[in-house]
N, C-alpha and C positions, 0 to 999 in steps of 0.2 A: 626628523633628523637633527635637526637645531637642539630639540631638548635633550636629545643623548648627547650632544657634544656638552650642552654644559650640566647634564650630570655629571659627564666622567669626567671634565674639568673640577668641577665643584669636588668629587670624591679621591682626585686626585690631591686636590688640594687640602683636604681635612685628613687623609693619611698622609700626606707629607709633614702637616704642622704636626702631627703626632707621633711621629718617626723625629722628629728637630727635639719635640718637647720634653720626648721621652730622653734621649741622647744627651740634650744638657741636664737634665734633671741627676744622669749617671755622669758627669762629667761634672757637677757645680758641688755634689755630698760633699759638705765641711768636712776634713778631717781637723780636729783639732793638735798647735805645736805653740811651743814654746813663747811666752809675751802675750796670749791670751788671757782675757781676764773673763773668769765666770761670775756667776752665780747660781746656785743652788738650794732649793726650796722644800724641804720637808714637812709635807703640811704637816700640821697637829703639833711641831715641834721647832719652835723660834730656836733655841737654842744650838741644833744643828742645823740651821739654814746659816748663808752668807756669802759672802764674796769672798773668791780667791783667784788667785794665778796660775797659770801652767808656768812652772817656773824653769831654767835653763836647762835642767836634765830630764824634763816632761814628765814631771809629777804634778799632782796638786794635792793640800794639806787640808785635810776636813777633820772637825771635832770627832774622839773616841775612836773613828780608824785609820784618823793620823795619813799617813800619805798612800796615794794611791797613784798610778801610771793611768794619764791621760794622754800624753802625745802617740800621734797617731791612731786614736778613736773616734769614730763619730761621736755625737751627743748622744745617741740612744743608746750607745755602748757603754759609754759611760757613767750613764744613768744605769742601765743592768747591773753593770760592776758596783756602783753604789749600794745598789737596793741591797744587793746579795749581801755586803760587806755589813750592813743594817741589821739585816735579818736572819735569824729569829733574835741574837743576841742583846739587841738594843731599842730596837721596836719593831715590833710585831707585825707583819704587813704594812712595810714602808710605803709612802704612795712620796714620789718625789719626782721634781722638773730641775731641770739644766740650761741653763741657755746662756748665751756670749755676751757680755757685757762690751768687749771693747776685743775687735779683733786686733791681730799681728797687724804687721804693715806690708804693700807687694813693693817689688824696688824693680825702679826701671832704670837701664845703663847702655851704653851706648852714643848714639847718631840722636840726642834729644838735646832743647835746649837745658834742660834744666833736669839732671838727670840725680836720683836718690830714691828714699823710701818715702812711700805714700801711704796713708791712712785707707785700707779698704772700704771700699762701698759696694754693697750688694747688686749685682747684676755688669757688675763694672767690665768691661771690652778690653780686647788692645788695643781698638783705635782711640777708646776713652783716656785709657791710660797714657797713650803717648799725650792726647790733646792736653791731659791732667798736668804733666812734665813741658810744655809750652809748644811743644811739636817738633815737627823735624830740623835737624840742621841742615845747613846747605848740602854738606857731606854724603848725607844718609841715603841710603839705599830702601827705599820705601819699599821696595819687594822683598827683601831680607829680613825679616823680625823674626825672631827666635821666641822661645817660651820655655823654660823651665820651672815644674812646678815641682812645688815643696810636697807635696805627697811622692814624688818618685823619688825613691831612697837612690837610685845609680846616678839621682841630679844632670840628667842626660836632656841639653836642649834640642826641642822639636821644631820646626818649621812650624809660627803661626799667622791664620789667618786674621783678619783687622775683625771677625765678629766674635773668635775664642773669648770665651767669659776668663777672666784672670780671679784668682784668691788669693787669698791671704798667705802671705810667705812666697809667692813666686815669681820671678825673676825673669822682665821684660827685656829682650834686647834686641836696640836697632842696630844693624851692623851698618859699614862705612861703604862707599860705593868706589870701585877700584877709577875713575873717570868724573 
């Protein structure tokens, strides 16, 4: 009897972390916006590889196809959109990587002491993000924090909890407590 409890504890527990794991994994996909910095690597060919910017209208400028619309794509997306734009015209089975050099920044505002934009760090929280901003004011309503992320285009803030993962571009806030 003991060892069925702690299989179906144990099996409880290895689909719960895989229900979480999966869940943030769809909740953390980078979209890439605006103030991004990439880089872009075309093997066999130095001369279109390099760094560049999503710059304020959500493009980014590459040798030969000149601008392309990066915001609001993943990276694998716009790695396709590359290859394709590549290929066959400019080289022939393009093989090429994408990746972020310097993300956006998230801003947190509100019931913090120290409230502005901060440098993203990968896996980063709201409870990190407040701590990141020096923590609560006297004021604040530690049960009230908001979340608005920069992928929802109606910019509509949610009710968040202290372990929601935050990204790049979006918009922490503690609110004030009425008492």
């Amino acid at each position: 009897m003991i060892k069925v409890k702690v299989c179906l504890a144990a099996l409880l527990l290895i689909c719960s972390s895989f229900l979480i794991a999966n869940g943030a994994a769809a909740q953390t996909e980078y979209v890439l916006g605006p103030g991004d910095k990439l880089k872009v690597t075309v093997f066999g060919n130095d001369e279109l590889s390099g760094q560049t910017d999503v710059d304020p209208s959500g493009m980014v400028t590459l040798p030969l196809i000149q601008q392309i619309p990066a915001a609001g794509k993943t990276i694998s997306q716009l790695e396709a959109e590359i290859r394709e734009k590549l290929s066959p015209d400019f080289v022939k089975n393009p093989r090429l990587t994408v990746e972020v050099l310097n993300y956006r920044p998230f801003y947190i505002i509100g019931e913090v002491k120290n409230p502005g934009s901060y440098p993203y760090v990968a896996g980063m929280t709201v409870v990190n993000a407040i701590a990141l901003a020096g923590g609560f004011t006297y004021r604040a309503n530690k049960d009230e924090v908001l979340l608005t992320r920069a992928s929802d285009s109606a910019r509509k803030a949610a009710p968040a909890a202290r372990g929601d993962i935050v990204l790049p571009g979006d918009v922490v806030e503690v609110k004030e407590r009425l008492f």
